[in-house]
Structure formats: structure tokens, C-alpha cells
Residue frames relative to the residue before (quaternion, step in Angstrom):
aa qw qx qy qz dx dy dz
X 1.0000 0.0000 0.0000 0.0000 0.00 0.00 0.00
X 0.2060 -0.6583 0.6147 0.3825 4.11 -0.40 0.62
X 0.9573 -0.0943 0.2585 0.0883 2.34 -2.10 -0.27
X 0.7657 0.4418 -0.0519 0.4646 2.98 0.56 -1.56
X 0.5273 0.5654 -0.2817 0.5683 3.80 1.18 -1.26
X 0.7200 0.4173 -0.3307 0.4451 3.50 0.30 -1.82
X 0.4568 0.5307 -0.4840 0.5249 4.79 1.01 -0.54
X 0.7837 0.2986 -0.3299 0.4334 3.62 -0.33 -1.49
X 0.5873 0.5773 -0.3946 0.4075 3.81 0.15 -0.65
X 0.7215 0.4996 -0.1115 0.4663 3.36 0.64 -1.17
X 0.4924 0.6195 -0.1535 0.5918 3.65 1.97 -1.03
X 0.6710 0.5756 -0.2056 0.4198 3.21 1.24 -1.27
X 0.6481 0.6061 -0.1069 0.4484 3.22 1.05 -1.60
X 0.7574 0.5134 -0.1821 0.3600 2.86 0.49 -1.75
X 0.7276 0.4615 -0.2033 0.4651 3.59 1.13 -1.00
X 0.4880 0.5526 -0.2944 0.6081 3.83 1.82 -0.20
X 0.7002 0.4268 -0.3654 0.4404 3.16 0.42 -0.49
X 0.6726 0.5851 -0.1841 0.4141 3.58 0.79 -1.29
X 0.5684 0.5322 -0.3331 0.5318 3.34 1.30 -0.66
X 0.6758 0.4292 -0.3058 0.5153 3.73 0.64 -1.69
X 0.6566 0.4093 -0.4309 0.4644 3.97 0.55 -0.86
X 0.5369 0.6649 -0.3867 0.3465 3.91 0.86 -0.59
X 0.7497 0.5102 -0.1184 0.4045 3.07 1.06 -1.40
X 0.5692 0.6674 -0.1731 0.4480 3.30 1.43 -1.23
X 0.8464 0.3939 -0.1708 0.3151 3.29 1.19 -0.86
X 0.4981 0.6046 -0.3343 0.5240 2.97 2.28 -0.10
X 0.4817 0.7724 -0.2160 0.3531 3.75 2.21 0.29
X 0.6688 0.1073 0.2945 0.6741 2.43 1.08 -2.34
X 0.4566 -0.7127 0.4271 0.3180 3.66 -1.22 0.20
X 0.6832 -0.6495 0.1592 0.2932 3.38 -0.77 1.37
X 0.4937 0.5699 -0.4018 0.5196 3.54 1.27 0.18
X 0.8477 0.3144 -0.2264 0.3623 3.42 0.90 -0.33
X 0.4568 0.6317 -0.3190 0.5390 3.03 1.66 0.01
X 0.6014 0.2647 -0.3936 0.6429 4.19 1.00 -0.97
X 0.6311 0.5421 -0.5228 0.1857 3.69 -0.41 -0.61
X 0.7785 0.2698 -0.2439 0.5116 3.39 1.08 -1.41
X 0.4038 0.6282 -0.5186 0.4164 4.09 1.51 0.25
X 0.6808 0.5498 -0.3507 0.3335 3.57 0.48 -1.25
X 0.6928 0.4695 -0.2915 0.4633 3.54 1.21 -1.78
X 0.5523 0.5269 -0.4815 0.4306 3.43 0.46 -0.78
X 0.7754 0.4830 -0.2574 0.3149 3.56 0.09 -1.22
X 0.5159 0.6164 -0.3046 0.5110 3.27 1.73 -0.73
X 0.8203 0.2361 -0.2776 0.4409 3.64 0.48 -0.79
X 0.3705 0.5779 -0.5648 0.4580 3.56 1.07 0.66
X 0.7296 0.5201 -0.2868 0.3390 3.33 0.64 -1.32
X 0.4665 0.7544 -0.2646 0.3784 3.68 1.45 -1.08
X 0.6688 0.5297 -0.0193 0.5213 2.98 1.42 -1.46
X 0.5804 0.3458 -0.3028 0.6722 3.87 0.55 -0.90
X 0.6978 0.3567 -0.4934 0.3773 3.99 -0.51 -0.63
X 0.4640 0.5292 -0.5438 0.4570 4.09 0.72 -0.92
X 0.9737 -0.0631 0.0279 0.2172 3.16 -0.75 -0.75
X 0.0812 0.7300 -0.5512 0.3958 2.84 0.95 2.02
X 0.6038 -0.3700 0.5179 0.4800 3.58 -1.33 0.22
X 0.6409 -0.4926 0.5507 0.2082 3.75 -1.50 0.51
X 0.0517 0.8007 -0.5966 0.0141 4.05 0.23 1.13
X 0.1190 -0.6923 0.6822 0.2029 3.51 -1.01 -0.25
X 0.2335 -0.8394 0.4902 0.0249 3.55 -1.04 1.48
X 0.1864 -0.8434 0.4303 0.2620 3.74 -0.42 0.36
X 0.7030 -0.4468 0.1734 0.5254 3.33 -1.36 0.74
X 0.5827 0.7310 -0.2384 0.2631 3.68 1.39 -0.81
X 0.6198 0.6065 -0.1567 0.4727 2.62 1.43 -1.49
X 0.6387 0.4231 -0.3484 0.5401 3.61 0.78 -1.64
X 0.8096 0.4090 -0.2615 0.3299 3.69 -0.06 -0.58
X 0.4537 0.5087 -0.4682 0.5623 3.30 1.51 0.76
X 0.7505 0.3411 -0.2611 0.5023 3.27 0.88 -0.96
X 0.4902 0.4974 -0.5892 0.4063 3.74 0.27 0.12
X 0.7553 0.4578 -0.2937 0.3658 3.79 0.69 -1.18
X 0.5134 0.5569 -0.4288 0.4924 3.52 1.61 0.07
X 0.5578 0.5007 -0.4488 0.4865 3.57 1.24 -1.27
X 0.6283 0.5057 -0.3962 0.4389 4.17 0.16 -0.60
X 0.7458 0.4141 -0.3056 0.4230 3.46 0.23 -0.97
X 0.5616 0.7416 -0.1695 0.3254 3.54 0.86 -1.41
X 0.7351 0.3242 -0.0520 0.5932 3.01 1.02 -1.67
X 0.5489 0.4708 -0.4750 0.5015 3.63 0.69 -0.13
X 0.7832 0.4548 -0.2596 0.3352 2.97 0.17 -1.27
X 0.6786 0.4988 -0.3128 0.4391 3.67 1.00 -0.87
X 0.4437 0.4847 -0.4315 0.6181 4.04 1.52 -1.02
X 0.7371 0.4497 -0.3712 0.3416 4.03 -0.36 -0.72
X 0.6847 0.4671 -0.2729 0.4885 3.68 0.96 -0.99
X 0.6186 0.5981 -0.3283 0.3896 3.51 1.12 -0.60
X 0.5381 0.5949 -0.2321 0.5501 3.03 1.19 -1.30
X 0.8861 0.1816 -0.2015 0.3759 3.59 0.02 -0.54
X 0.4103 0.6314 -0.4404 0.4888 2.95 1.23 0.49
X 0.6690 0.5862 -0.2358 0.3914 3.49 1.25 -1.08
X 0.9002 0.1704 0.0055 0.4007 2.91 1.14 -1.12
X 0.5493 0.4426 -0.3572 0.6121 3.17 1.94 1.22
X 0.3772 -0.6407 0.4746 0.4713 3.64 -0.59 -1.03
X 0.6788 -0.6031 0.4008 0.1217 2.35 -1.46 1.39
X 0.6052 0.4585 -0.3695 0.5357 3.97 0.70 -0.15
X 0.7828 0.2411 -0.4216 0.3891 3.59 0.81 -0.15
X 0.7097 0.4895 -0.3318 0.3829 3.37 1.21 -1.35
X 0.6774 0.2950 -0.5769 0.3483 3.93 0.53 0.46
X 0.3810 0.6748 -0.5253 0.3514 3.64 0.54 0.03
X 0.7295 0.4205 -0.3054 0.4447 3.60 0.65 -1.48
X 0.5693 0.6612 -0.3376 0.3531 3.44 1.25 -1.32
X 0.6976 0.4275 -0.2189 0.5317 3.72 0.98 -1.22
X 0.5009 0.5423 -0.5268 0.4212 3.92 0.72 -0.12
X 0.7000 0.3889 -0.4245 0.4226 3.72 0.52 -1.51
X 0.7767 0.5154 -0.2949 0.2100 3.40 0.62 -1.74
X 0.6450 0.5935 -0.3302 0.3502 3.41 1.33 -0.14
X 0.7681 0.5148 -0.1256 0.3594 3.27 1.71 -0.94
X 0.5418 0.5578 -0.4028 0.4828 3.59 1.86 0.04
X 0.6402 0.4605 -0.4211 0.4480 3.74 1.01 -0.55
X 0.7097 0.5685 -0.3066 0.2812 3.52 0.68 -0.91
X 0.6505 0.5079 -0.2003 0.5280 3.30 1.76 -0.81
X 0.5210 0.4785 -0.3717 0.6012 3.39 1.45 -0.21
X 0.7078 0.3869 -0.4447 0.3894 3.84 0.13 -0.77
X 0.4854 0.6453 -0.4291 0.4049 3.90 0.98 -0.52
X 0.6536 0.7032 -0.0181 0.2793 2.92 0.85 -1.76
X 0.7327 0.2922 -0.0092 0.6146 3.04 1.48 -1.37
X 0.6316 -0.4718 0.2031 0.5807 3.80 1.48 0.73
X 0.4519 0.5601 -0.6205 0.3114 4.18 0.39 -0.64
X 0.0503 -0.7525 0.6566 0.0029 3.07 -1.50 1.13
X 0.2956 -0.7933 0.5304 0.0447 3.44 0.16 1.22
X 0.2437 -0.7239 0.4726 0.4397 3.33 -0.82 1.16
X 0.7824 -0.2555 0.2314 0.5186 3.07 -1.68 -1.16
X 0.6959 0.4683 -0.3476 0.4191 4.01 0.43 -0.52
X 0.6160 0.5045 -0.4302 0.4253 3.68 0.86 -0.71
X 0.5488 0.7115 -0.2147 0.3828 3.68 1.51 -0.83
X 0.6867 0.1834 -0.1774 0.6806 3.26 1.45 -0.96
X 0.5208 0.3933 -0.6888 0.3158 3.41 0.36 0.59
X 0.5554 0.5121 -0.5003 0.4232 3.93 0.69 -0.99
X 0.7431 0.4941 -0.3717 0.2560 3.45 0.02 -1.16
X 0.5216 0.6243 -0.3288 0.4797 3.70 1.40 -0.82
X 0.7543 0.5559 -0.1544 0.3132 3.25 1.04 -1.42
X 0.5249 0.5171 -0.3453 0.5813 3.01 1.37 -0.64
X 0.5306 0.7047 -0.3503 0.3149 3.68 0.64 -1.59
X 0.6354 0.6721 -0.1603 0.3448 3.22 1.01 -2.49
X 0.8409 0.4142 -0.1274 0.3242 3.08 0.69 -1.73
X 0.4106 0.7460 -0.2668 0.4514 3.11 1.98 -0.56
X 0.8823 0.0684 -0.1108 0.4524 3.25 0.40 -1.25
X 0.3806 0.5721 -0.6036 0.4044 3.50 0.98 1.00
X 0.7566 0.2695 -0.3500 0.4821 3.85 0.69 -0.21
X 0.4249 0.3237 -0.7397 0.4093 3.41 0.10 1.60
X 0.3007 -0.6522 0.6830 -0.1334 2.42 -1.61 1.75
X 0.1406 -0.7858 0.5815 0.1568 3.85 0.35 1.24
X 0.8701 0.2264 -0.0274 0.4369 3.60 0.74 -1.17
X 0.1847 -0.8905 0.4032 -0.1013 3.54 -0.50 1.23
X 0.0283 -0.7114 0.7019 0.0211 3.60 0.24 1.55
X 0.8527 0.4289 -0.2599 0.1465 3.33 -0.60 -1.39
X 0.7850 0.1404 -0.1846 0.5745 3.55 1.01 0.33
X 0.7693 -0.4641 0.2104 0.3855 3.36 -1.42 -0.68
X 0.8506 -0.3840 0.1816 0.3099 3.62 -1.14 0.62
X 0.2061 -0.8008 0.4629 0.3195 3.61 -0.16 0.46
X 0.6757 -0.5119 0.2834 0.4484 3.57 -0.92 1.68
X 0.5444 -0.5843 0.5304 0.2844 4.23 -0.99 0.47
X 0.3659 0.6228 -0.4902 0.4878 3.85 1.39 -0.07
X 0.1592 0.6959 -0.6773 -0.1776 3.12 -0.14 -1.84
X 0.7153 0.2877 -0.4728 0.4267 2.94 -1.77 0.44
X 0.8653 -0.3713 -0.0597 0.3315 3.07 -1.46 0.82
X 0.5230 0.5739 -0.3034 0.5523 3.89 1.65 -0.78
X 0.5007 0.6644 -0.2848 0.4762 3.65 1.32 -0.12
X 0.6952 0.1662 -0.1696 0.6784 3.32 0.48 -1.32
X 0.5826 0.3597 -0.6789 0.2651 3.67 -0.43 0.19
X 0.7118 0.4135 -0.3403 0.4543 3.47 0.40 -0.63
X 0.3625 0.5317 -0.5882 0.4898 3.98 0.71 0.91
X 0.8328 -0.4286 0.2777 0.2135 2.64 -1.76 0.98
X 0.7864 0.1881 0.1234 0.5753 3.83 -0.64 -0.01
X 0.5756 0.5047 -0.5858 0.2660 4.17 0.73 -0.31
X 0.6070 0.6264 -0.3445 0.3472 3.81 0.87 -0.90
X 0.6533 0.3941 -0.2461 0.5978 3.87 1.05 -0.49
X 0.6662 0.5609 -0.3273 0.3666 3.53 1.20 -0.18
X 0.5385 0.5605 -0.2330 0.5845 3.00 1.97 -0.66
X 0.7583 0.2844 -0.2981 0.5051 3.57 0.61 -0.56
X 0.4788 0.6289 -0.4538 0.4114 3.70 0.87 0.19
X 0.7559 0.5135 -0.1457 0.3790 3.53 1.38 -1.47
X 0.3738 0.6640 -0.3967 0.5118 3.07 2.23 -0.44
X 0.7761 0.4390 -0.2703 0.3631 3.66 0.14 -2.05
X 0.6732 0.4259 -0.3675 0.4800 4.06 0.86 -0.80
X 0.4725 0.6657 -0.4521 0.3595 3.52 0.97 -0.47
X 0.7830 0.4290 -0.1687 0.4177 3.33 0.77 -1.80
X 0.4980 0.5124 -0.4581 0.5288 3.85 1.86 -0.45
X 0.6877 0.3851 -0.4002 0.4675 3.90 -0.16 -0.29
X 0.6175 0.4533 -0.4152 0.4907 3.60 0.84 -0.27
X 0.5446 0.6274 -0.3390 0.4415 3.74 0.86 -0.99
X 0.7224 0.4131 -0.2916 0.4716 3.21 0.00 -1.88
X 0.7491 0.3865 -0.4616 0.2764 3.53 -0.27 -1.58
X 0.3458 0.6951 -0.5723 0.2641 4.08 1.06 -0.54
X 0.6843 0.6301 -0.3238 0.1728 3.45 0.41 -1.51
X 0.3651 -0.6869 0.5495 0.3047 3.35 -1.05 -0.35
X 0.7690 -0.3997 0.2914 0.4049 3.10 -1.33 0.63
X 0.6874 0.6459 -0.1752 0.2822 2.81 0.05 -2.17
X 0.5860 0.6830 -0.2081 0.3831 3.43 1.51 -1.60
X 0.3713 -0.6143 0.6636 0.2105 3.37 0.70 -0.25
X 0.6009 -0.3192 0.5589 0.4741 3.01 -2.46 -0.89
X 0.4801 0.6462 -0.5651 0.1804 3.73 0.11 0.45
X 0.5679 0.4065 -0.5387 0.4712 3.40 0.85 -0.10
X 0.4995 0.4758 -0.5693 0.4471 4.36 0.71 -0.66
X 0.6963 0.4182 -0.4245 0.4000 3.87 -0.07 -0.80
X 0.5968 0.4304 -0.4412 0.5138 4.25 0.49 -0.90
X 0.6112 0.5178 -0.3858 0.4577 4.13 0.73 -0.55
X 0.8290 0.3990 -0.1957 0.3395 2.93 0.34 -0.94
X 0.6027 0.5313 -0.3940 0.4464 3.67 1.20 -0.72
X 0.6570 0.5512 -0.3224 0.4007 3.44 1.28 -1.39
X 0.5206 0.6799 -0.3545 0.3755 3.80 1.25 -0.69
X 0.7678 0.3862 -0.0768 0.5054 3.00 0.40 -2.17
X 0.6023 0.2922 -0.5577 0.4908 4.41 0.90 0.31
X 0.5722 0.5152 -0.5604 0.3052 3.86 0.51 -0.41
X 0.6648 0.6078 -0.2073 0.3816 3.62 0.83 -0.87
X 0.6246 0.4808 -0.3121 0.5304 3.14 1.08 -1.45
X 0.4841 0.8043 -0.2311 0.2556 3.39 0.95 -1.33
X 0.8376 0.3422 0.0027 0.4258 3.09 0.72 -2.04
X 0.5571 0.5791 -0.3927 0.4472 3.11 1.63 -0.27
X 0.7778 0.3061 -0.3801 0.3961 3.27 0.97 -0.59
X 0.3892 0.6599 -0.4850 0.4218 3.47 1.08 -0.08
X 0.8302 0.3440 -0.1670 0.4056 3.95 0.73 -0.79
X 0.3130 -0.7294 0.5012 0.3448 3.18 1.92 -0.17
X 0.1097 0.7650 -0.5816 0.2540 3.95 0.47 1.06
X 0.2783 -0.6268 0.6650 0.2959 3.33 -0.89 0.32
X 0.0138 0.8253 -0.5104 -0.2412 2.83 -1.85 0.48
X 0.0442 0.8572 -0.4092 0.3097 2.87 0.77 1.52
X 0.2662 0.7485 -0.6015 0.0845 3.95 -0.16 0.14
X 0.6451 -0.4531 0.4625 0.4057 3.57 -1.84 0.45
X 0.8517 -0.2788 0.3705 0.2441 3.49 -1.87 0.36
X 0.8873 0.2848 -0.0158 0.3623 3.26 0.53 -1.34
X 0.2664 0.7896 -0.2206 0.5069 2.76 2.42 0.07
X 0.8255 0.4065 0.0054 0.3916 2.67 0.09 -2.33
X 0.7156 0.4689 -0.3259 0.4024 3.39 0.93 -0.41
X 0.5402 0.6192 -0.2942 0.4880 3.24 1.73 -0.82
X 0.5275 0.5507 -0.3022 0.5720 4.21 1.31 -0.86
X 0.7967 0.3493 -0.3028 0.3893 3.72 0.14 -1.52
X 0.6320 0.5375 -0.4262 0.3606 3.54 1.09 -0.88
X 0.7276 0.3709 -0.3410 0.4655 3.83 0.96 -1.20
X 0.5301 0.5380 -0.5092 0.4127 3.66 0.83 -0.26
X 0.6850 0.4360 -0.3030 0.4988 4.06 0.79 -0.46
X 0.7965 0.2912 -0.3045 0.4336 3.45 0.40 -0.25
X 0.3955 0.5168 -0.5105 0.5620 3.60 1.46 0.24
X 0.7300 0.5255 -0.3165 0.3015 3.66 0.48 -1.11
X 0.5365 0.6972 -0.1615 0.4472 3.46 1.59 -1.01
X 0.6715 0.4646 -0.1825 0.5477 3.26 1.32 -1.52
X 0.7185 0.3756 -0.3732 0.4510 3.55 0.37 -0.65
X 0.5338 0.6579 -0.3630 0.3880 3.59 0.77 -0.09
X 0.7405 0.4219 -0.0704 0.5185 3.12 1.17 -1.30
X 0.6399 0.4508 -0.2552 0.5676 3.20 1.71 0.04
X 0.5707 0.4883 -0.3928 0.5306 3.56 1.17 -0.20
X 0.6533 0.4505 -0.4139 0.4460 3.68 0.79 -0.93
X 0.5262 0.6872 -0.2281 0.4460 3.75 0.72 -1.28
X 0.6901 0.3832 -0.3092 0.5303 3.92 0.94 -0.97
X 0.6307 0.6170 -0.2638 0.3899 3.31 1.27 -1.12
X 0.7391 0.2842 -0.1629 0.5886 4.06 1.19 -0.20
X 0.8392 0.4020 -0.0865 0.3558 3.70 0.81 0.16
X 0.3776 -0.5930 0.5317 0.4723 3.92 -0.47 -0.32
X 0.6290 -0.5311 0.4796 0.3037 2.63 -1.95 1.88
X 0.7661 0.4154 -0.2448 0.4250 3.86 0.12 -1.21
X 0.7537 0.2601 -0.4352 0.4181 3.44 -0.11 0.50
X 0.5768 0.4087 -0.3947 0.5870 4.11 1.43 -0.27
X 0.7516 0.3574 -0.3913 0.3927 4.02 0.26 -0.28
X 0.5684 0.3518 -0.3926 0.6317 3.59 1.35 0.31
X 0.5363 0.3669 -0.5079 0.5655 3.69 0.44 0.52
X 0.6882 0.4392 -0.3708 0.4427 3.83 0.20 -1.01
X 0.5859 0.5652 -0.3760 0.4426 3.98 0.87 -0.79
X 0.4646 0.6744 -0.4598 0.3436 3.67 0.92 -0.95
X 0.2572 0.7454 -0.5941 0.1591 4.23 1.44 -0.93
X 0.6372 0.6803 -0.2930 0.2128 3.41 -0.07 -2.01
X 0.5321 0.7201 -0.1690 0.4119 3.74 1.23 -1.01
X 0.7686 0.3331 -0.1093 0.5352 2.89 0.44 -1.91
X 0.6387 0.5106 -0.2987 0.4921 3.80 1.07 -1.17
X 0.6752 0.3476 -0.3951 0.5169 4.19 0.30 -0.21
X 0.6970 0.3046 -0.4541 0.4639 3.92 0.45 -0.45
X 0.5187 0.5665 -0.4731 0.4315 3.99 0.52 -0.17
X 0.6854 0.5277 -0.2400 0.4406 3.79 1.05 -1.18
X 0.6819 0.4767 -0.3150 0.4567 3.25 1.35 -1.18
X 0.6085 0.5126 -0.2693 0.5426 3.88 0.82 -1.52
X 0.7687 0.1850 -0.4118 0.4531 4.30 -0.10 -0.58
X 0.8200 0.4059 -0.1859 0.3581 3.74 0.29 -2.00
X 0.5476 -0.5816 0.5194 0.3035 3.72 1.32 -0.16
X 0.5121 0.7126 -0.4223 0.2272 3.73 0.71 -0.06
X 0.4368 -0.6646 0.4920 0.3541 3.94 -0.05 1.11
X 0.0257 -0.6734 0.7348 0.0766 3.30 -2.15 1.01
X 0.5071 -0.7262 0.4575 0.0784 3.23 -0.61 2.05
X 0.6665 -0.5637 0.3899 0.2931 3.43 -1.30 0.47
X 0.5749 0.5029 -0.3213 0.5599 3.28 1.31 -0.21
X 0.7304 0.2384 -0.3053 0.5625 3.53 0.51 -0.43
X 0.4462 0.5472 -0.5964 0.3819 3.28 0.68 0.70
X 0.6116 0.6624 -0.1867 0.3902 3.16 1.35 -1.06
X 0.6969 0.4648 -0.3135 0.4473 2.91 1.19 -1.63
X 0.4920 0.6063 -0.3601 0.5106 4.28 1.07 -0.76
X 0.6363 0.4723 -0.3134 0.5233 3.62 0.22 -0.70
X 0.6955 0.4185 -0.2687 0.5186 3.85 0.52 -1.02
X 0.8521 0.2738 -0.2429 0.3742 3.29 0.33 -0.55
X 0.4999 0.5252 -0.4961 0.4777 3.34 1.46 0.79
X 0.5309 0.5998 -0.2887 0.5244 3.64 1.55 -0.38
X 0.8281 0.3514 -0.2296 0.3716 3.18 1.04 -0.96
X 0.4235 0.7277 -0.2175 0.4938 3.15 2.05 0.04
X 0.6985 0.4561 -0.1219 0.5378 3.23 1.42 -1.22
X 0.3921 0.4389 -0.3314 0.7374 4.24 1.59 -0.24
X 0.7632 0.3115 -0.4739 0.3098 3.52 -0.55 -0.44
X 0.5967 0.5148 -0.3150 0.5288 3.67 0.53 -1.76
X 0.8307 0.4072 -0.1438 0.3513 4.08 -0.08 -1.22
X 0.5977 0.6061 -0.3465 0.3942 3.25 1.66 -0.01
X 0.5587 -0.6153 0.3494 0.4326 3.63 -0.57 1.25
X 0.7273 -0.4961 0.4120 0.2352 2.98 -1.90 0.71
């Protein structure tokens, strides 16, 4: 699978998972939902490294990915949260604006010279994601501010913690892509162990239960595996490609997470985010087709 497939796949994942972790938190309280999302995902991962190809990781590598396992988990305890307590069709849209735009400005930064079409595919993409989170009509949470337009949704539910959620995943796709090849998934596993003690950590530091009902718990392990799946497919994916055209493919998440909202919770998708879905298949199709 190149590169690119392995972004949208991972896009795929990433936005399933967020829904089920979306849901989880309107269940249980968000400290307990990443704690047992992360482990779960840990022993999926346990599993994919067995029987990988044989990687060798440097001290560098592990210590790129611990600082993803920090960022990651902020960022994913922060997206939950606002997922819980906004809607989901707007707050991941905003979430994927930040998280797409610190890696891309860093890969520029660091010499990537996109040509001229991969450029307007990111730029569409970003565009895409813009106008999938106008939300004209709101059932599932609270009113959008009487301003409207963009000073509108900041004052929506959950959009402020979305903005700082997209910062912290911003800086995990920046982390990971640090790695090296060679690295395997061992830097996802240094991310993930360091994740799942900060968490494990705080539960006991707060004396949380961690107990939850049946249907809970499956709803946590399922997004804690397919969040865990996606980054995989995104770590390999950095490993064959530019950071700025696979982390604006991998940002694309938002998609899968607003038609899951619309098809289970019933949540309305406006003519603009029709629009905005339409761009980012156009802008999906410039990236993947844009010379090497």
C-alpha cells in the first residue's frame, strides 16, 4: 500500500475511533475513557510489533516517540472532552485545522518543497475542513453564539479545547514523523507506554475508579484500538512520503467522524459541509496524483 492510501486509511481510523471515544465520554468521565483507550490500544500494539519485520530503534527515535506519547494523550483527553460536550461535526473539523497546520509548516520549514498541485491540494484541504465545521443547524449541543460566523463557533461548546487539542495532535504528527524508518513501530510503543503511565498515573493520583458498565468499556477499547491502528498506519506512511501532503491526508479524520454522527446521533450535514466533503475529495485526488 504507498504512502498516501496507508494517510487516508489511517484518516479513516482516526475519525472511527474519535466518534466511539466521542461517545464514551458522554458515558464515563474523560480520564477514564483515554486511560482504559490508550491500554487497550497498547495491547493491540504488543501484538502488531510480535510479528513485524525486525526494526531497530534509536535512543532518538524512543525519545521522539515518548514526546508524541505526551502530546497524543493530551491532545486526545482534550478532543474527547470536547467532543462530549460540543458536536461532533464541528469540534473535529476545528480539531483537524490546528492538527493539520503545525506539521505542514514544520515540513516546509525543514526544506519539503511541495510542488505546485500538492500545494493546492493541502490548501483545498485545509479549505475542506473549514467549511465542514459550519454547522448552520445544531441539535446535539449548545447554541451557536447569535454573532455567528467564525467568533460564533469559538464560543460553541467544547470549540476552545478543540483548538488546543489540535495544537497537542499537531505536535504528535510532528513527533512521530521525527522517527526513522528503520524505527519500526517502536517509537508508537515508547508513545504509547509513556501515554498509558501518565494516565494510569492520574487515575491513581485522583483515586478514579476504574470501573465502567459493559457497553462503556467496549465503546473505550473499540476507539482506543482503532485510534491505535491509525497511528500505525500513519507512522509507516511518514516513513515513505512527505510529512505535508500524508498529515493533510491523515487530518481528512473529520469525514469519517461527521458521517458516523450524522448515520448514529442524527446530527444535520449543511450544504456547506456538503461542500466542504466535495473539496476534500478534490483535494484528496491533487494530493495522491501530484508528481513526486
Amino acid at each position: 500500500m504507498t504512502p498516501h492510501l496507508l494517510a487516508l486509511a489511517s484518516a479513516l481510523l482516526y475519525g472511527s475511533g474519535d466518534f466511539l471515544g466521542g461517545l464514551s465520554t458522554r458515558r464515563a468521565p474523560v480520564l477514564l475513557v483515554v486511560a482504559l483507550g490508550q491500554a487497550a490500544g497498547l495491547g493491540v500494539l504488543l501484538g502488531i510489533v510480535v510479528v513485524m519485520p525486525a526494526a531497530t530503534a534509536s535512543p532518538a527515535d524512543l525519545a521522539w516517540g515518548a514526546a508524541a506519547g505526551v502530546f497524543g494523550g493530551a491532545g486526545v483527553g482534550l478532543l474527547y472532552r470536547a467532543l462530549a460536550v460540543g458536536t461532533m461535526s464541528v469540534v473535529a473539523p476545528t480539531t483537524a485545522v490546528c492538527a493539520v497546520v503545525v506539521p505542514v509548516l514544520a515540513g516546509i520549514l525543514m526544506g519539503e518543497t511541495p510542488g505546485t498541485q500538492a500545494l493546492a491540494g493541502i490548501g483545498l484541504a485545509v479549505l475542506a475542513i473549514i467549511l465542514v465545521s459550519q454547522q448552520p443547524h445544531v441539535r446535539d449541543a449548545m447554541p451557536l453564539s447569535s454573532t455567528g460566523g467564525l467568533l460564533g463557533q469559538l464560543r460553541t461548546a467544547g470549540i476552545g479545547i478543540a483548538l488546543a487539542s489540535g495544537l497537542l495532535i499537531g505536535l504528535f504528527f510532528l513527533a512521530l514523523a521525527r522517527t526513522g524508518p528503520a524505527a519500526g513501530l517502536w517509537p508508537l510503543l515508547s508513545a504509547r507506554v509513556t501515554s498509558v503511565a501518565i494516565f494510569g498515573l492520574a487515575m491513581v493520583v485522583t483515586g478514579r475508579s476504574w470501573r465502567s458498565d459493559r457497553v462503556t468499556t467496549t465503546l473505550i477499547a473499540s476507539g482506543g484500538v482503532l485510534d491505535m491502528l491509525a497511528n500505525a498506519l500513519y507512522l509507516l506512511a511518514t516513513h515513505g512520503g512527505p510529512l505535508a501532503s500524508l498529515v493533510t491526508l491523515a487530518s481528512l479524520y473529520p469525514a469519517s467522524t461527521i458521517l458516523l454522527a450524522r448515520v448514529v446521533l442524527g446530527e444535520q450535514i449543511g450544504r456547506v459541509q456538503t461542500a466542504g466533503i466535495v473539496a476534500a475529495l478534490i483535494a484528496v485526488a491533487l494530493i495522491v496524483s501530484a508528481p513526486a
